[in-house]
Structure formats: C-alpha cells, structure tokens
Legacy VTK file of the C-alpha trace (Angstrom):
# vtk DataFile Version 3.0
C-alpha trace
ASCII
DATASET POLYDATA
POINTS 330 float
-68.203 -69.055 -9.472
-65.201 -70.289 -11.280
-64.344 -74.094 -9.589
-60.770 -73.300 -8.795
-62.354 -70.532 -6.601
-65.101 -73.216 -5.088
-62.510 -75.653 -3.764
-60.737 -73.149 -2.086
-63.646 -71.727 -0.825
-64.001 -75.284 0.266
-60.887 -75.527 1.671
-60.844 -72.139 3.644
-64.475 -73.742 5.049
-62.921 -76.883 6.242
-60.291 -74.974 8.215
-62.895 -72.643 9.776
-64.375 -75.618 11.409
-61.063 -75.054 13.844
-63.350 -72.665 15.252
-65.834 -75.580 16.919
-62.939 -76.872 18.461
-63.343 -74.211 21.319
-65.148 -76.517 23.829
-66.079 -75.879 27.450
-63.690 -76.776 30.485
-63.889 -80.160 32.123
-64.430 -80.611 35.020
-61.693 -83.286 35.752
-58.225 -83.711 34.818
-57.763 -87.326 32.858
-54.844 -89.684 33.947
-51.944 -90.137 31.203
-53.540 -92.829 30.374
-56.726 -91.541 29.559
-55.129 -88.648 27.858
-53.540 -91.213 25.684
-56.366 -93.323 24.722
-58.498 -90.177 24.022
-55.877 -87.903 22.082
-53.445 -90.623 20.147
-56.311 -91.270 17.516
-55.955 -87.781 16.359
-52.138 -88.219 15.895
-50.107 -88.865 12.810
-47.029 -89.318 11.157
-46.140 -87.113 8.258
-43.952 -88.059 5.373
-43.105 -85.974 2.779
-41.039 -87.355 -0.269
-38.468 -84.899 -1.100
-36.916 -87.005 -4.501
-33.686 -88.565 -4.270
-35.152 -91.662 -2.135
-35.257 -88.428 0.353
-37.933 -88.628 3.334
-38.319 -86.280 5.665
-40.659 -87.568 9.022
-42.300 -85.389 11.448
-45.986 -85.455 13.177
-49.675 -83.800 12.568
-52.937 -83.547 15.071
-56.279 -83.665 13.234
-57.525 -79.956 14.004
-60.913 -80.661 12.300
-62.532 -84.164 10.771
-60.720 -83.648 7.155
-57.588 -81.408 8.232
-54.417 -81.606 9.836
-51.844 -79.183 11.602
-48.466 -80.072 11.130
-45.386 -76.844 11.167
-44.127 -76.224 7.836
-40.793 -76.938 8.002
-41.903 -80.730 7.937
-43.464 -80.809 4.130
-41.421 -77.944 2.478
-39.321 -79.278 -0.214
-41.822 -82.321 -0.535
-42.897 -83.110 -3.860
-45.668 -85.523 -1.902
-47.222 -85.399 1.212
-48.654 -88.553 2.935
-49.647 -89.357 6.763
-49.743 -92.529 8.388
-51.287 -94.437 11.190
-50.723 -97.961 11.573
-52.059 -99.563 8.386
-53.582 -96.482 7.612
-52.207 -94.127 4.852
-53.670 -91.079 3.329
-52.515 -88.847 0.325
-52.138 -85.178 1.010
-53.712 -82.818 -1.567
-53.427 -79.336 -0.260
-50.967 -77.645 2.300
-51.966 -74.147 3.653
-49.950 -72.073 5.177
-50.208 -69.105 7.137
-48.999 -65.715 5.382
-46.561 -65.167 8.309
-43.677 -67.660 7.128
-42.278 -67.111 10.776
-45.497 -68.861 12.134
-44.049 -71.855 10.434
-47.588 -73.665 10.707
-49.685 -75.562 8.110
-52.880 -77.360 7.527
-52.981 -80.856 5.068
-55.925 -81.766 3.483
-56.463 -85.382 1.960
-57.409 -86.421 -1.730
-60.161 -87.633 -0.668
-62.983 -86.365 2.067
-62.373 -87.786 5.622
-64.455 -87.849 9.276
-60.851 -87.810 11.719
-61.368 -88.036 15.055
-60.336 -84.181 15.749
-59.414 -82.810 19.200
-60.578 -79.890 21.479
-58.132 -76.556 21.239
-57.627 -74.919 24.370
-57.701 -70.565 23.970
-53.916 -69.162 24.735
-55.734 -67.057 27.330
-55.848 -70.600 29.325
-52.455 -71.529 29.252
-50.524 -71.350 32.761
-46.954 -71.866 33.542
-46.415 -74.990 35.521
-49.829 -76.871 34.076
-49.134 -80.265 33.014
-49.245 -80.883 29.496
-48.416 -84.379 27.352
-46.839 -84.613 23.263
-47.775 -87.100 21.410
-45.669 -87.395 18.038
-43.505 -89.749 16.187
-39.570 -88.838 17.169
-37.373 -90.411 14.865
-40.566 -92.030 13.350
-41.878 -93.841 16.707
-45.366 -93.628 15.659
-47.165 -91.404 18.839
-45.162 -91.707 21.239
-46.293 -90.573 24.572
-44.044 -87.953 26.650
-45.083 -85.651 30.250
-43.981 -82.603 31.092
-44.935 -79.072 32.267
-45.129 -75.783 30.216
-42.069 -74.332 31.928
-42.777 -70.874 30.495
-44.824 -68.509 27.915
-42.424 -66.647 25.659
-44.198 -63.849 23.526
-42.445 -63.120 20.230
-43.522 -59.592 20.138
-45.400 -56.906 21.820
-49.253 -58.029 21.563
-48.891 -61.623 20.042
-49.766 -64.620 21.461
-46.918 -66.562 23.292
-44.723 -69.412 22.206
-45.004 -72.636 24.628
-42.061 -73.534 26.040
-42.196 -76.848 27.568
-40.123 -79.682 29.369
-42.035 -82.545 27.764
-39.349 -84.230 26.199
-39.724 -84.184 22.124
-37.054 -84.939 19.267
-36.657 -85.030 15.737
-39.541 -86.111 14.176
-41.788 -84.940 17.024
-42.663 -81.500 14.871
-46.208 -81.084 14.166
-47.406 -83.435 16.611
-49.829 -82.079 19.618
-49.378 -80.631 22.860
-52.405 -81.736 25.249
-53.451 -80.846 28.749
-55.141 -82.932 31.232
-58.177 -83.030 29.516
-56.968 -84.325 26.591
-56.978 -80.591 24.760
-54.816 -79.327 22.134
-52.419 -76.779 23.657
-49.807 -76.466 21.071
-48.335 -77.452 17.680
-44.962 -78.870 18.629
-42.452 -76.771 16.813
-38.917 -77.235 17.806
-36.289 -78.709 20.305
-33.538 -76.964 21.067
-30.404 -78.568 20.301
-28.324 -79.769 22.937
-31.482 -79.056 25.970
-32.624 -81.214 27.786
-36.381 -81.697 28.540
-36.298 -77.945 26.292
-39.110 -77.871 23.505
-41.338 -75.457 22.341
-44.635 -75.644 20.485
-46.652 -73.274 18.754
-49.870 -71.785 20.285
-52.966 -74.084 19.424
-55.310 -70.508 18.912
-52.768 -69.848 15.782
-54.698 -72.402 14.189
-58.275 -71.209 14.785
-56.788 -67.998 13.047
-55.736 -69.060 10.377
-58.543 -68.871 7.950
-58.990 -64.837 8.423
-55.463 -64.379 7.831
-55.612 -66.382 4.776
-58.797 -64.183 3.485
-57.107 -61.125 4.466
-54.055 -62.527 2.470
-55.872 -62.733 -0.694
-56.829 -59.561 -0.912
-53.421 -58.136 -0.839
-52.067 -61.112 -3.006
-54.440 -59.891 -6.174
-52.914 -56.905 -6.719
-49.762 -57.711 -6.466
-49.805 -60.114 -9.564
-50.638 -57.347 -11.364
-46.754 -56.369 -11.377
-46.085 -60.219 -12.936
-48.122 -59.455 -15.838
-51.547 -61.747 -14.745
-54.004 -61.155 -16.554
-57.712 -61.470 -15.226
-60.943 -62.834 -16.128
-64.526 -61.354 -16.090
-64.757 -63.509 -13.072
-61.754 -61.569 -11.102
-59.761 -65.088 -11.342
-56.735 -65.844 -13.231
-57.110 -65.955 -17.217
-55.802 -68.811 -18.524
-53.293 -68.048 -21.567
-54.261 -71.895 -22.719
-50.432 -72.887 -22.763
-51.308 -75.811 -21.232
-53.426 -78.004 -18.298
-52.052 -77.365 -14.608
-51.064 -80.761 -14.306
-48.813 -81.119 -17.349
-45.176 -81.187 -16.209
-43.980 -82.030 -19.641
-44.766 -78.148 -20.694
-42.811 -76.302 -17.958
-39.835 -74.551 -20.016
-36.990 -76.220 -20.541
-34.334 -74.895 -17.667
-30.889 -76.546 -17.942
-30.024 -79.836 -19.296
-32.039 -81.991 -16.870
-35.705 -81.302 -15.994
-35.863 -83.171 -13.196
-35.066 -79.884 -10.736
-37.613 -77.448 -12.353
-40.212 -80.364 -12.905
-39.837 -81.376 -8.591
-40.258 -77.599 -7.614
-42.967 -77.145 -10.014
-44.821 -80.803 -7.882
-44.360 -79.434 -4.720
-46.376 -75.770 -6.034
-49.397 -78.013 -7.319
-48.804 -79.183 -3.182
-49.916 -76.040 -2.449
-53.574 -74.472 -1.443
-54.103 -70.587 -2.741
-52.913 -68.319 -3.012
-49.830 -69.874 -5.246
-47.903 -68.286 -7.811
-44.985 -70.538 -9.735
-42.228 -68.478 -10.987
-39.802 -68.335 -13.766
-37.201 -65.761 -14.232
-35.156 -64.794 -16.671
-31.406 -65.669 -15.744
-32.707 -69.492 -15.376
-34.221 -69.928 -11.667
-38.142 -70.711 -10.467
-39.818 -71.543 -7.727
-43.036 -71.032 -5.540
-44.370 -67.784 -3.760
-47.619 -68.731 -1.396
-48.020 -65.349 0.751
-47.488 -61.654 -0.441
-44.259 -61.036 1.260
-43.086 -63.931 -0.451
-43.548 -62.971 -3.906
-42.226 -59.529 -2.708
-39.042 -60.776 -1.864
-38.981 -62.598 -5.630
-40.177 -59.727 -7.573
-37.445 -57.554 -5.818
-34.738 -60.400 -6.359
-35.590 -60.144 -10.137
-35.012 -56.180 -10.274
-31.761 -56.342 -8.219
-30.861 -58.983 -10.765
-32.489 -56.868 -13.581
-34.405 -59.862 -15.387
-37.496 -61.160 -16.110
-39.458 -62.333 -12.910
-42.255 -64.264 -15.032
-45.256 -66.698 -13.756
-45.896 -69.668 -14.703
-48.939 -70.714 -12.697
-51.042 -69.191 -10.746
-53.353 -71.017 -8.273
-55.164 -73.102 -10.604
-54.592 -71.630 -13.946
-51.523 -72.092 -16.214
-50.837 -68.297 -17.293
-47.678 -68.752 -18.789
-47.238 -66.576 -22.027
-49.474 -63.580 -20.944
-46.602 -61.190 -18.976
-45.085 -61.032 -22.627
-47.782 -60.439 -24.100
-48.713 -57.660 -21.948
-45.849 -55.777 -22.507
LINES 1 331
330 0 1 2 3 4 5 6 7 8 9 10 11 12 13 14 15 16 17 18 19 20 21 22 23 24 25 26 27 28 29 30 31 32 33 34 35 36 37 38 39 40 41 42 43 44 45 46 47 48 49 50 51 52 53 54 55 56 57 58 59 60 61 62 63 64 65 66 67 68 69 70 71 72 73 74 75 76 77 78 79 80 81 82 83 84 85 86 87 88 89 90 91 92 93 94 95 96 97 98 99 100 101 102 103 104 105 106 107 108 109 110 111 112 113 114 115 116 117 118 119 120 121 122 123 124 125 126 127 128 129 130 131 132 133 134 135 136 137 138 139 140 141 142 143 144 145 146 147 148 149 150 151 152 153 154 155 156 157 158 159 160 161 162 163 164 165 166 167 168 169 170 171 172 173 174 175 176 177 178 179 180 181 182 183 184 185 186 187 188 189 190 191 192 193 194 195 196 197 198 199 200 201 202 203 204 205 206 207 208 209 210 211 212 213 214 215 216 217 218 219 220 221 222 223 224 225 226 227 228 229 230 231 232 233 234 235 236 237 238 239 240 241 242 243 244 245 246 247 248 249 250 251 252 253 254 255 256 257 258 259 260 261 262 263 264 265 266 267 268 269 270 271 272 273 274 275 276 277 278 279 280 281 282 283 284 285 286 287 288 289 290 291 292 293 294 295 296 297 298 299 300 301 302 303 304 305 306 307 308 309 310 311 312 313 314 315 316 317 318 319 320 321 322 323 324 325 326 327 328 329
C-alpha cells in the first residue's frame, strides 16, 4: 500500500470515529452552567492565515479526540490553518471537506496526533423545535463565548435531506464552526451562518452531516479516479498517481513560473498541500491555477478550460507531483 494512500486511509479512520459519538440519552437536562463546563473544552478558535498580514477567525468543536469540525468558509483561502485555546495552539495539517461544496463543512486534523476532549452528537431525528440549545464559539474572536437560545425551526434544503437548524441563540462573526449543544451538553449543530441584519437569527448545520462524512468521501473517490483520466494522470501498478519525478510535493520553488511575481501561484499552491484527498492542483494554459477537492469541482475546471479552449493541466495530485505527464500523453 503506497503511504500517501495509508495516511489517508488514516485520515478517513480518524473521521469515522464520528460514528462513536452517537451516545445514549440522559436522563437529565444540565444547567448552563454545567453545559458550559462540560462542552467549552471541546471548543476552539480557528485562524487561518490568508497572506497579506490577512486573518480570518471563526470557531471548531472537537468531533473525535484528533479532529475538528469547523464550516469551510472559515479556512478557504488560508495558506495555514491553526486553532487556539488559551495558551494552547495547534498546527492544522489536513482539511476535509465534504464533496457537496453547499454543505460548506470541514474536518482539521493536527500535525501531530492528539487525545481532545470530543463531544456527544445528537441524531437529526432528535432535534425538536422549541428545545433549548446553547453555542459556544469565538464572535469577533471572544474565545467560547457562551450564548442560549431555542431552535426556532428545522428548515430542509431539499426533498429527503436532513434539515438546517435555525436557531435564536445569538451568534456573530467569528461564531462559524463553533457547536450547537443541547441540555445535555450534545452536539446539535455546526454553527454556519447569521443572517445579516436578524436578530437572535442563526443557523447551524446538522451535527449527523458530520458522522456522514467519511462514506461520502469514499464514495467520492471512486468517481474522482476516473475523472483524472481526462487531465492526462497517469497511474501506477498500485492504482495511485505516477509520479512524473518533476519534483517533491513540497517544493514551491518548482511550480511554473505564472506572471512576474510568484507569490499568487506559490499561496494557492500552500493552501492545496492544506488539503486531505482527493486534491488535484491545476494549471491551465491562458495563465490561471488553482485547487479542485471534489468531482464537481474539477468538472466545473475542466469545462472552464474547453469554453476557454486551453490547456487545463495538473500539477499535483494528492500526494504526487505529476506535472509533465498530460504532455506527454498526448
């Protein structure tokens, strides 16, 4: 088994973990207090360096002991990933994301391995309109910050999908990622969003998206394979990327040279090696890159480069520089 493949293997193990954080009902509801004192270890803040002396600051809930759910929209564009609690700080090595870009949720995993206190999720089959529920996050960087509300409703985005929280537990900038308990001190949702202008008007993501999450990424894969096919990839014996021995994954000095200053090309490429599988870094033709990490992704890029009739070539792809062999195959 090629490594690359191992510590993704190891990776997609960690997150299935998520699934022993079902637990049995309680037979007592805990006062905010308790809540508090139980949930706020698993709480942190999220910082992801975006260049520029650029920071942007949200929140993440330990899902498992070495993981972290967090929504997206806090670490894209970050060329580094760290989360903080108290004098505690931790360097983020992987960010996985769920194929559905809409679902807007991620899981970190550190550098190195970690035992985090991680909480209990609660199934979406649970959830009630008017039960009490409490975020804990860092708005505008207040490091878990305690707030009460009630989940004022259960908005399903389609037909057969589980339903977006809506609550009144007041949340702000900064609060997105950060948990959404019950009385028992149970993860309800991943705060997503508050909407602009509402008062005591937030919404979180379902806390079950995260217990799916690792099927959807296996199921991912397989439709992500043959796709690279169209980029030219070439494959191993192994069924993994061949390397075309360009250069070592880590080198930024050997990305093509794209315009007059490196800098933009060499922070895009930073925040790919960010990324868990599947990963593809792009180059195309007329001058652009960037990163594809789901199928539909990549399927918008491959059909940008046909519109705009040039080369859509890859760079990298999950672990392996295979920059050279799309050329060659032709």
């Amino acid at each position: 088994m090629a490594p690359h493949f191992t510590r993704h293997r190891r990776t997609l193990l960690l997150i299935a973990g998520l699934w022993l954080g079902f637990a049995a009902c309680q037979a007592w509801a805990l006062t905010p207090e308790e809540v508090f004192r139980k949930v706020a270890p698993a709480v942190w803040t999220v910082k992801g360096e975006r260049g520029n002396n650029q920071t942007a600051i949200g929140s993440a809930v330990a899902v498992t002991s070495g993981a972290l759910a967090t929504a997206c929209h806090v670490v894209d564009g970050a060329v580094a990933v760290t989360v903080v609690q108290g004098p505690t700080t931790l360097r983020i090595a992987r960010i996985v994301r769920d194929p559905d870009p809409s679902r807007d949720l991620c899981v970190l995993t550190s550098e190195t391995p970690l035992q985090l206190p991680a909480v209990q999720i609660v199934p979406a089959a649970e959830l009630r309109v008017g039960q009490r529920v409490f975020a804990v996050g860092s708005p505008h960087g207040l490091e878990r910050t305690l707030s009460e509300g009630l989940i004022s409703a259960l908005r399903p985005r389609a037909p057969g999908q589980l339903p977006i929280v809506q609550t009144s537990a007041p949340v702000s900038s900064g609060s997105s990622g950060g948990g959404l308990f019950d009385t028992e001190g149970r993860l309800v949702g991943v705060t997503d969003s508050v909407a602009p202008g509402g008062a005591n008007l937030g919404f979180a993501y379902p806390a079950q998206w995260v217990m799916e999450l690792p099927q959807r990424v296996t199921t991912e894969l397989a439709t992500w394979r043959d796709l690279l096919k169209s980029t030219g990839v070439v494959f191993g014996p192994n069924g993994e990327p061949a390397p075309s021995g360009h250069a070592e994954l880590s080198d930024l000095q050997a990305l093509p040279s794209i315009g007059a200053d490196p800098t933009p090309v060499r922070n895009a490429y930073r925040q790919f090696l960010l990324q868990a599988r599947p990963r593809i870094f792009l180059i195309t033709g007329d001058q652009k890159f960037g990163t594809a990490t789901s199928s539909a992704a990549l399927t918008e890029h491959l059909k940008g480069c046909t519109e705009r009739k040039v080369t859509c070539a890859a760079y990298a792809v999950d672990d392996t520089v295979v920059w050279g062999q799309q050329q060659a195959a032709k």
